[in-house]
N, C-alpha and C positions, 0 to 999 in steps of 0.2 A: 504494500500500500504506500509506503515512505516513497519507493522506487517511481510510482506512478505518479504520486502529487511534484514528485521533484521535477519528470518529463513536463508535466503538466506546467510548473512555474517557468521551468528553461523557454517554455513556447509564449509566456508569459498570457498563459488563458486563467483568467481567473477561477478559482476552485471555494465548493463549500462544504465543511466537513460535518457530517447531519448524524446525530447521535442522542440516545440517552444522556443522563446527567452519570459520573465516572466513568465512561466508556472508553475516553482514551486522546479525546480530540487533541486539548490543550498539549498532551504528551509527542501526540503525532506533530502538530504544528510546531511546537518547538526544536521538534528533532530537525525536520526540516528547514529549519530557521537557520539552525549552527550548521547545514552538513557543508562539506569543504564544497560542492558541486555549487549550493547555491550562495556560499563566500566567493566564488572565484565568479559566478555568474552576476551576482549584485556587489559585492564588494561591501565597505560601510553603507550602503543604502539599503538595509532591511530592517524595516519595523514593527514593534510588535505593542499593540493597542488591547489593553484591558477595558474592554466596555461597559462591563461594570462596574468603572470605579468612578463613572462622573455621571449626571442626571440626564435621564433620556429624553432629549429635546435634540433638537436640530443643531440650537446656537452652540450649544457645549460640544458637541459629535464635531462642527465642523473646526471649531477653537483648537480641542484635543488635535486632531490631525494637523492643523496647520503648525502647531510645536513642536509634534513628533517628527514630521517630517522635514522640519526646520526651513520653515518658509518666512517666518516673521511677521506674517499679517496675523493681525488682530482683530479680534473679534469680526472674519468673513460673516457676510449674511449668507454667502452661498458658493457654489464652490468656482467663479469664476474669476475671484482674485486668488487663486490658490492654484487655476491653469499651467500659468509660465513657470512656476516654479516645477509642476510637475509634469510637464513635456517636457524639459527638461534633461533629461535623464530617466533612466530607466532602476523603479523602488520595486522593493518588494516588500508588501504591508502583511499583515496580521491581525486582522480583526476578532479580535477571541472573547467569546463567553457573546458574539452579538446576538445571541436572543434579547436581551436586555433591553436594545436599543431596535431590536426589529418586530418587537410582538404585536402584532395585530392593533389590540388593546391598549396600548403603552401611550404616553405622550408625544404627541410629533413624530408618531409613528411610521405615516401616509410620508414626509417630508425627511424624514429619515432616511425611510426605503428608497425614495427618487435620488437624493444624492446619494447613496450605496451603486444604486444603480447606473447613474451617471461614469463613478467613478471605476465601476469593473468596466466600462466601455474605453476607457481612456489607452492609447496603444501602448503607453512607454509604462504602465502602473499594472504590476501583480495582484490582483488580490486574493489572500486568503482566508475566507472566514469560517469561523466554529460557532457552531449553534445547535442548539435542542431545538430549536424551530424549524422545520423545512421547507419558510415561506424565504426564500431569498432570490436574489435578482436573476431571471431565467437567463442570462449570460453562464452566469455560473454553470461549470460542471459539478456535478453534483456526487458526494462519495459518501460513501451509508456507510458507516464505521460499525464491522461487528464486534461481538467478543472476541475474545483470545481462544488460539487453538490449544488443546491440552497439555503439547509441549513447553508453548509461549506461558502458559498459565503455571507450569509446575517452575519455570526458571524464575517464573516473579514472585512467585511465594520462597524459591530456598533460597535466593540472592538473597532477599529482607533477612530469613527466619534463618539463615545460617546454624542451622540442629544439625545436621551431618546425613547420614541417610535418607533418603524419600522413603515416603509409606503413605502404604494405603490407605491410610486412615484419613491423610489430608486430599490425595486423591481424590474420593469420597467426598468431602467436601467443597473441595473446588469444582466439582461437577455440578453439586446442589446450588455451586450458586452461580450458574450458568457461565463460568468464565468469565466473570465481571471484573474488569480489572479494577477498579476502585476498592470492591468488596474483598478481592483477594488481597489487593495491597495494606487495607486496613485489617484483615485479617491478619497477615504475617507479623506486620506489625505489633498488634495488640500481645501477639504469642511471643515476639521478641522482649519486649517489655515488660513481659511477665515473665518471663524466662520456663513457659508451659511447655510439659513436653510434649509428645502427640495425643496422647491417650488424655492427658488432662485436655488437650484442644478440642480431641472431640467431645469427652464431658460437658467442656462449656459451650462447645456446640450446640448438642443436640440440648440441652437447658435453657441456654436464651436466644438459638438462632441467631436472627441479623440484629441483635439487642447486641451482641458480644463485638461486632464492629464500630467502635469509638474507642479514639485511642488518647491518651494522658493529654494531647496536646488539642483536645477536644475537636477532632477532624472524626465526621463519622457518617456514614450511608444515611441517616436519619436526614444531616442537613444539606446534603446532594436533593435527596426526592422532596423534603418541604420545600425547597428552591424552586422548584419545578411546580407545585403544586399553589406555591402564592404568586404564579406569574399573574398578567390581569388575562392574559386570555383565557387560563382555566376557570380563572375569578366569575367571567363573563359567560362562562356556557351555561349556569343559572344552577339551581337549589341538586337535580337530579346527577350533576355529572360526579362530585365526590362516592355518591348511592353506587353510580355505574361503573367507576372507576373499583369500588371494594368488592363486586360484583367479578368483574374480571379477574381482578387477583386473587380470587377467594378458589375460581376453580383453574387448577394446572393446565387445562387444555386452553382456559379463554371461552371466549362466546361466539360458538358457530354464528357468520356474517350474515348467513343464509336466513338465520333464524330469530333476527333482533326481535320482528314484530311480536313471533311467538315465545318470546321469554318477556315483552317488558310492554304489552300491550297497550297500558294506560299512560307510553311515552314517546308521544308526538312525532320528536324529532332525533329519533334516539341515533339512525345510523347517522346524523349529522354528528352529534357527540362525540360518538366511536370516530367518524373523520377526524376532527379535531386531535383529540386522545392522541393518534397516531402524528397528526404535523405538531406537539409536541416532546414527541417520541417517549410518552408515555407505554405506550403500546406501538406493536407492532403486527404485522399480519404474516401468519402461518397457515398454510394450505388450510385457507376458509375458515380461519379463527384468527380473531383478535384476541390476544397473549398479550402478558410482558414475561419480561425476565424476571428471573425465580427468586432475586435478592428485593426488589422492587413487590413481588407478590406476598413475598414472605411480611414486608415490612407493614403493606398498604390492607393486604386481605381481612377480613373480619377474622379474630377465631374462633369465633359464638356464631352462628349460622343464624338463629335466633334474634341476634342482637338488629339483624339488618331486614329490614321492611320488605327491600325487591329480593332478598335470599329467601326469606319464608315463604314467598311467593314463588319463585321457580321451587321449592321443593316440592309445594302442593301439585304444582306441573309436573313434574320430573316422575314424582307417586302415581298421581293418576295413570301416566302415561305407561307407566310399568305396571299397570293392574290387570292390561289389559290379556283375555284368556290366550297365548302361546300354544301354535300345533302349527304342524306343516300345513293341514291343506285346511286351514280354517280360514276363514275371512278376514283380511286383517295381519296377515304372518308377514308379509311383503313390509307392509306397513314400521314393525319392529325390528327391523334391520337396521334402524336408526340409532342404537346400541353400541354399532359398530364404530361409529366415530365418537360417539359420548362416553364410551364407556371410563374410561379414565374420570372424569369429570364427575360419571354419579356415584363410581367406588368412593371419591374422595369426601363427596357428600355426605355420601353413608359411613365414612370412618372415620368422620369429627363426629355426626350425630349419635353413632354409637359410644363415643369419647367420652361425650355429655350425660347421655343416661342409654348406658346399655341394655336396659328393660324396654326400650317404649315399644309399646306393641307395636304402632304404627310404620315405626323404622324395619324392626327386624322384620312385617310382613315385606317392606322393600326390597330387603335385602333376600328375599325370596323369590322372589320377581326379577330382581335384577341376574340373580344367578343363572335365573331359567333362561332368561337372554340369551346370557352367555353361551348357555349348553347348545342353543340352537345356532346361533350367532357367531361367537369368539369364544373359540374353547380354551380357557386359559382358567389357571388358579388368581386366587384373588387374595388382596392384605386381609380383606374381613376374618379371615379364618381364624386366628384364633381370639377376637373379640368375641364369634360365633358358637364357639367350644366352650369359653370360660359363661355362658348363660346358665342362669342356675338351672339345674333340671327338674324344676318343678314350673318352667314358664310356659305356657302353652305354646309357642312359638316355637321352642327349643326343637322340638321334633323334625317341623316343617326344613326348621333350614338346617339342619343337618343332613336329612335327609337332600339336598338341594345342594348343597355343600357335596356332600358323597361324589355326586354326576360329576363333579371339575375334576377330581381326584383319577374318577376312573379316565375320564376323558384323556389324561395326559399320560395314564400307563401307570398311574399309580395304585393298581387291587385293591393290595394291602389295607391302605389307609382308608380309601374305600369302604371296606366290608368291618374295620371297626368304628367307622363313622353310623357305617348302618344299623349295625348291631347294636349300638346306643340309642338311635335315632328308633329303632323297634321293638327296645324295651322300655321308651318313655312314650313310645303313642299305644301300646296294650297296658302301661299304669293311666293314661288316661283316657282310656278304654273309647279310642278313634279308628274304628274299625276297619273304616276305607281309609284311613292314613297307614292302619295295619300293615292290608295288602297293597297297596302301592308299595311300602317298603321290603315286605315280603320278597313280591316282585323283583323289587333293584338287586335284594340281598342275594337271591338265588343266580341270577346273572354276574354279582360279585364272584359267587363263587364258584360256578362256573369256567371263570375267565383263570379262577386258581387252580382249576382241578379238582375241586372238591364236588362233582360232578351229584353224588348219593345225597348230600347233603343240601345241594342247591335243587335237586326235583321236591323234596319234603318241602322243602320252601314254597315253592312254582306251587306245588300243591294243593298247599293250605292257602295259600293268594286266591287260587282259582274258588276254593270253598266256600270262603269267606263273600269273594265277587257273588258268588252262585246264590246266596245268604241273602245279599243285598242287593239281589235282581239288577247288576251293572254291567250290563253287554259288552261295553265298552273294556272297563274291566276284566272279566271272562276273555275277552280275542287278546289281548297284554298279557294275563296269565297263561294261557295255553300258548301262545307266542316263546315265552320264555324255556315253556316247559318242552315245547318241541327242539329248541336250542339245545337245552339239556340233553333229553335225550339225543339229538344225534352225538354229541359230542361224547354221548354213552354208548354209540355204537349201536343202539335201539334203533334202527333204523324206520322198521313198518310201525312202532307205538311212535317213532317221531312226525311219520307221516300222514298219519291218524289225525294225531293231536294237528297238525297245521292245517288238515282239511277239516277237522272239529272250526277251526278258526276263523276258517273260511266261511263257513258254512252259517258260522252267528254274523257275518259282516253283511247285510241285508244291502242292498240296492243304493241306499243313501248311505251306507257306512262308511270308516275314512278310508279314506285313497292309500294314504299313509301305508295305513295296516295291509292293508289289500295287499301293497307294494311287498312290503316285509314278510308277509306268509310267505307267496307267492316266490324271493329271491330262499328262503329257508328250505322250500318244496324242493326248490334248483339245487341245492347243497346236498339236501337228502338224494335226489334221482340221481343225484351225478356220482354219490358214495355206492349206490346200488347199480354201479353202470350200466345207468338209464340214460345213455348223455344225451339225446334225444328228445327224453321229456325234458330230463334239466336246462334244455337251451330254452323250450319252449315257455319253462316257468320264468325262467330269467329273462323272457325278452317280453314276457307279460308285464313283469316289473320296471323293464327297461320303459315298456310304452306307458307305465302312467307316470314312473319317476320325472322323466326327460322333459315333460310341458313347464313343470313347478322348478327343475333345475335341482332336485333335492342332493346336493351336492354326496352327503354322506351315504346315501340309497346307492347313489350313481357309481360311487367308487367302490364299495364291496359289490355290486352287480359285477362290472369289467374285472375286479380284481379274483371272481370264482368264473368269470368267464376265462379268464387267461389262466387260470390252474388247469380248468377243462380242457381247453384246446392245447394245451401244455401236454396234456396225459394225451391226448387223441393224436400226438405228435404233429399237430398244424402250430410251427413253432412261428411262424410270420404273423399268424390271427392272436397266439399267446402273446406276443411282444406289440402288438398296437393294442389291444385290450388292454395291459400294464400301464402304458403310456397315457390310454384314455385313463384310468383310474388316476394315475399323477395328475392329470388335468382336474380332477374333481378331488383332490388332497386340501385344495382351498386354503392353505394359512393353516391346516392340522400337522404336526409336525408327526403325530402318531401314526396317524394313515401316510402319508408320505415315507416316514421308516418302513412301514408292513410292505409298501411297493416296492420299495430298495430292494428289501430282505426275500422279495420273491422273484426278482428280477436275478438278484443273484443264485441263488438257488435253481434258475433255470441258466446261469451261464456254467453254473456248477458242473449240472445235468450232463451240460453241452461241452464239454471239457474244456473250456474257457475258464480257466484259474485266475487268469488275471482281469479280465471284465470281471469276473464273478466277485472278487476279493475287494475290489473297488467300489461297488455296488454295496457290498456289505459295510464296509470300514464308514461309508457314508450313513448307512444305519444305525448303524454304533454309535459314531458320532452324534445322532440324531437324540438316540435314547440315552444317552448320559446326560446330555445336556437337560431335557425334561424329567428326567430321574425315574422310567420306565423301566423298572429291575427285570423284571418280565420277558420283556421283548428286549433288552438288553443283554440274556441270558442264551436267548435262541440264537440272536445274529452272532453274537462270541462262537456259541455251537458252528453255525457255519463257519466261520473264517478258520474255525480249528479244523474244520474239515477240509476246506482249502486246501489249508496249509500243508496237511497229511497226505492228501493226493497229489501235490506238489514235490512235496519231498518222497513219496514213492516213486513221482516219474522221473526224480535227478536221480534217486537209487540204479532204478531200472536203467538210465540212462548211460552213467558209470560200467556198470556190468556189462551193457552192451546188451540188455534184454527190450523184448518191446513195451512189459507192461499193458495190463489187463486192465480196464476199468471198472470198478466195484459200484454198482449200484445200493447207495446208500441211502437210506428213508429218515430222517428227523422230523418233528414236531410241524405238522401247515398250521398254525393257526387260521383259522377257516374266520374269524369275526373280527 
């Protein structure tokens, strides 16, 4: 950036440096002031002009310059006694800190800005100005100064903090505070001064956040952003913009652009505000959110959610919006993929609210809601989980989101956790004798286990789910449980009681029943015919699922469909139709990291087949890699099994090869995980 603004003065085009308050401007400009490129380019003729140190009127603005620049006229009214001195020869100025004198709102603001403007037109005169405002003279090139990159950030905190080693512990924090150079400068600081070591820094970190940056010579992030926030332009945006300012900062993501109306209804002119906000670089705009940086959130956000009028207002928004009933083929499912970009924003919602009173019914039903998003949506774990866990187990909540909590668990390859999430969440909705929460859980449990191999123990389950449904005359219920129990059993090798059960399932899904389900028998019937080498029927059940999945786009249907079509056609030795079916299922892996690994892990597996060792090996390691990272022990256990297989057949063929034999290929069979 130095490199560029220096081309930039050598051509002598005027430049303006547009930044938050500590971002770095007055740093940049000065370095540029002294470098040997623009002493030899300007020589004594560079000046550097603090515009905030004399009153923003025209007559002072043009006073100041006429001294700086050593002209010797006194008190100009305008800048045309001040011409000849400055054709002249060729200056290079520094206007720094000119929001002051350029703010909209300010004094002789209009009169201001024309002689600025005047003066970046002049041929033989540089100008460079720094400003938090981005209303400057459209001459100007204009350069958006961001943070610091992680390296530039870790040299300006141990240059100051001189401690000896880097750790991650500061790491960590100069991330939290978006690379702010101001924030990290005052941070090292504070810690040199205190002579803190890391562990204490992050102590007083995570204790007073951006409270801990002020330092003994009372320089502090506090009175950077008040600077900003007593200009008159802020002054002037009326009673709502401080509301919408704590509003932004309160959530990490910022306020999708798209969506002002429907957050802040009863406010007029709110994306004018939001404009504003930004040409004070207050805020700034990220793919269709207005944000700011994370020192400036931390300082500005409410941390009472409560406390704030338009906050308790998006939450009753936010609630509603999340009430609403979740299923693939229901009305409305399109609708709740709006999750996808918020979801950051209403986790953090929900994890100050639970901060405040981890009981409130109202929340923890959210946080119910908001999971189920997820499950359908963005399969990911979430912070709530152990605010979720520590609920007493007498709340009547407790159940619900646990059990909901479970679904992320499994989704990521985590059983385990899983099946004792369940197993809690099943003995506190039969103490509160919730009989359809029963089997629903039932349900999940028996699939928990399942996916462990605890096959005996997950049909007792599936079982009693389906009894209970049958109890409580729930159709819908009944095609879920026999859905699961037909899982079971094939996974038990029951082939004809599996295929019973999924035509029992069938059979209750009447004409209006969901598509969904229909879809899900239907690919399980596939699994069963294809185990019974039926491949015949299995393609025909699979392509039945294929045609109602594929309208709705049901991403997850879509991927296990291709992914047992390309085992089939794998076995039927059509190795060109196994390998695009693979590929189509990586197409519908969607942002799942777990389906995405089971594609890997079968892809390799059939280069295994194929005696491809090394495609095959590649293919797996990327599996591997895939399930460490999500911490799927499971499938993490299987893809290890193959590459040990790899490896073994590998190193039998360098045996064989050594010796001078040809080597036999051993047809070896391990675990398909078929779900």
């Amino acid at each position: 950036m130095i490199e560029e603004i220096i081309g930039l003065a050598e051509k002598l085009t005027p430049t303006a440096l547009i930044g938050t308050g500590g971002i770095g401007k007055t740093s940049i400009a000065l370095t540029v002031l002294h470098h040997n490129r623009i002493k030899q380019r300007f020589g004594d003729d560079r000046r550097f002009i603090r515009c905030d140190q004399f009153p923003a009127s025209r007559v002072h603005f043009l006073d100041q310059l006429s001294k700086v620049i050593g002209a010797g006229v006194e008190n100009p009214g305008d800048l045309a006694p001040l011409r000849p001195f400055l054709s002249s020869k060729q200056i290079f100025i520094i206007l720094d800190n000119a929001e002051s004198i350029l703010d909209p709102q300010g004094t002789d603001a209009q009169e201001i800005y024309t002689v600025m403007e005047e003066l970046s037109q002049l041929g033989n005169i540089c100008l460079c100005i720094t400003s938090r405002i981005s209303t400057v003279p459209p001459d100007c090139e204009r350069v958006d100064v961001p943070t610091l990159s992680i390296e530039a950030a870790c040299d300006v905190f141990y240059r100051i903090y001189r401690g000896g080693e880097r750790s991650d512990l500061v790491n960590n924090i100069l991330e939290r505070l978006d690379f702010h150079p101001l924030s990290i400068t005052l941070l090292a600081t504070v810690a040199f001064h205190n002579t803190w070591d890391y562990h204490r820094l992050a102590r007083e970190w995570e204790k007073r956040r951006t409270d801990v940056l002020r330092t003994r010579h009372n320089k502090s992030l506090a009175a950077t952003i008040e600077l900003s926030l007593s200009s008159p332009m802020f002054q002037g945006l009326g009673s709502d913009a401080r509301a919408l300012l704590d509003v932004v900062a309160f959530f990490p993501q910022g306020i999708d652009e798209n969506k002002c109306d429907w957050f802040f209804p009863a406010i007029s002119d709110v994306a004018c505000i939001f404009d504003q906000f930004c040409v004070l670089s207050l805020t700034h705009r990220n793919n269709g959110f207005i944000t700011m940086l994370a020192p400036l959130r931390d300082y500005i956000g409410p941390k009472d959610p409560y406390s704030s009028r338009l906050l308790c207002a998006i939450k009753e928004r936010y609630f509603l919006r999340l009430s609403v009933d979740i299923y693939p083929d229901k009305e409305g499912y399109e609708e709740t993929k709006w999750i996808i970009s918020e979801d950051v924003n209403v986790e953090h919602l929900l994890d100050v609210l639970l901060s405040i009173n981890a009981s409130s019914p109202d929340v923890l039903e959210a946080c119910v809601h908001f999971m189920e998003h997820l499950y359908w949506h963005k399969r990911r774990l979430v912070v709530l989980g152990l605010k979720i866990e520590g609920i007493p187990d007498d709340h009547p909540s407790k159940p619900r989101c646990l059990y909901q909590l479970s679904w992320l668990f499994q989704l990521v390859g985590n059983d385990l956790k899983c099946r004792r999430l369940l197993t809690h969440a099943l003995k506190l909705s039969r103490e509160q004798g919730d009989d359809a929460q029963v089997a629903k859980t039932l349900r999940f449990l028996a699939d928990a286990n399942r996916l462990l191999g605890h096959r005996e123990e997950g049909i007792l389950q599936a079982k009693e789910a389906l009894e209970i449904d049958e109890r409580l005359n729930d159709t819908t219920g009944q095609v879920h449980s026999l859905r699961r129990l037909a899982e079971l059993l094939y996974d038990d090798k029951q082939l004809g009681a599996a295929e019973e059960v999924a035509y029992r399932a069938i059979n209750l899904l009447s004409d209006n029943g969901s598509r969904f389900l229909f879809c899900q028998c239907h690919r399980i019937l596939g699994l069963i015919c294809r185990s019974k080498g039926e491949a015949g029927k299995a393609i025909d059940h699979l392509n039945v699922a294929l045609r109602i999945a594929s309208p709705f786009n049901w991403h997850d249907q879509l991927f296990w469909i291709h992914y047992t079509l390309a085992g089939l056609f794998h076995e039927e030795g059509r190795a060109d139709e196994a390998d695009a079916s693979i590929e189509r299922a990586k197409s519908h892996a969607v942002g799942d990291a777990c389906l995405m690994g089971r594609a890997m892990w079968l892809q390799g597996w059939f280069w295994f087949q194929r005696h491809k060792l090394e495609e095959a090996r590649s293919q797996a390691l990327l599996a591997v890699e895939i399930y460490e990272r999500i911490g799927a022990v499971a499938d993490l256990g299987i893809c290890k099994q193959l590459i040990q297989l790899i490896d073994g057949r590998a190193s039998e063929l360098m045996t064989h090869h050594d010796s001078g034999e040809d080597g036999e290929f051993v047809e070896v069979v391990i675990l398909c995980p078929a779900y």
